[in-house]
C-alpha positions in Angstrom: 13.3 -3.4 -12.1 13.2 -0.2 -10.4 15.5 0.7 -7.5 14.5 3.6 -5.0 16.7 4.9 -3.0 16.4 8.1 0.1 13.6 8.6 1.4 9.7 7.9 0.6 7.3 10.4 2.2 4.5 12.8 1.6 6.9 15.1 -1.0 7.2 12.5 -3.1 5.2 9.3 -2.6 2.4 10.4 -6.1 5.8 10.7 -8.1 6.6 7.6 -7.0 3.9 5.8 -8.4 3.5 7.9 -11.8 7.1 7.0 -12.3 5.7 3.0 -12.1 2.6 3.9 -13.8 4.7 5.4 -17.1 7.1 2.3 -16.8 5.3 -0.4 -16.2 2.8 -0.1 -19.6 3.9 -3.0 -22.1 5.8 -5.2 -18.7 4.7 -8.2 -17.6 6.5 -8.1 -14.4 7.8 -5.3 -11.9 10.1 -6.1 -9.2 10.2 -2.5 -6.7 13.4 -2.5 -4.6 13.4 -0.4 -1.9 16.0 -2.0 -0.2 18.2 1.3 -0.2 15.3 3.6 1.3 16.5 5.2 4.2 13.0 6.9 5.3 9.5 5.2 4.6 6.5 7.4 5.5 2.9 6.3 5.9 2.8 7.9 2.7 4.9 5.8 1.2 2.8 3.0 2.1 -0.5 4.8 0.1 2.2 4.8 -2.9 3.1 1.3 -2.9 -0.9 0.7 -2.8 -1.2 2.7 -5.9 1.5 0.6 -8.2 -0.4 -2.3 -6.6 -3.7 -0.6 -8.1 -1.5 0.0 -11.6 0.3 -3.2 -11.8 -3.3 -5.1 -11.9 -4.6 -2.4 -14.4 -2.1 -3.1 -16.8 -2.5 -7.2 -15.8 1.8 -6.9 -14.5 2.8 -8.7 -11.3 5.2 -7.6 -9.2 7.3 -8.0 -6.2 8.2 -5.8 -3.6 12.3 -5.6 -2.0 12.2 -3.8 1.2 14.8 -3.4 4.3 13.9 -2.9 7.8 12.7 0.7 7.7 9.9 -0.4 4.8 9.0 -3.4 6.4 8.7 -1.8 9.8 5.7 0.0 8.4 4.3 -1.9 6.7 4.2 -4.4 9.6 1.8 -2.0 10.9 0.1 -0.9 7.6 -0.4 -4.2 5.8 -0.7 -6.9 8.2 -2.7 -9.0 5.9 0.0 -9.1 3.5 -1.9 -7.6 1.0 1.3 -6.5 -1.4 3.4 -8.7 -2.6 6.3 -8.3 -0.2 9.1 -10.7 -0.9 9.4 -13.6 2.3 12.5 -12.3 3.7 15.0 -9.9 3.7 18.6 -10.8 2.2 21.8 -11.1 4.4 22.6 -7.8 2.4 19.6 -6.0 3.9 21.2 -7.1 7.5 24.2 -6.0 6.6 22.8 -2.4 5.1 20.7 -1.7 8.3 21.5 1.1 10.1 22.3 -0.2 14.2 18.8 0.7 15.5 17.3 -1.9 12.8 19.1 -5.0 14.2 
């Protein structure tokens, strides 16, 4: 499990996924929560893509966490569904949202 927490954006969205790609050699299974990200560039979205890209290299599933902000992007960025977003968000992400994400 990794947990991210902050903000995901064009400073840091490759460290992002090197930090999965060193971690995730020798798993079976990843579980990326981003439940605590407070910003979530577009870039953040090309990031996720990659550990998508590195979990099937190295033959690992994995499941992505995300709050409002995350899935508020990729709403727009992956509306086919393409990562594997988990169906909904907890009470906990309701709870954690900021009053402009209810």
């Amino acid at each position: 499990m990794v947990t991210i927490e902050g903000e995901i954006d064009a400073t840091n969205d490759r460290a992002l996924a090197r930090y999965v790609e060193r971690h995730v050699v020798g798993c079976t299974h990843l579980v990326l929560d981003l439940r605590l990200v407070e910003f979530f560039g577009t870039a953040g979205f090309a990031a996720l893509h990659n550990v998508n890209v590195i979990c099937t290299d190295h033959s690992a599933t994995w499941v992505l966490q995300a709050g409002a902000r995350v899935r508020r992007v990729l709403a727009i960025c992956d509306p086919a569904g393409v990562l594997p977003l988990e169906e909904s968000p907890s009470g906990s992400d309701h709870r954690n949202a900021g009053t402009r994400d209810r």
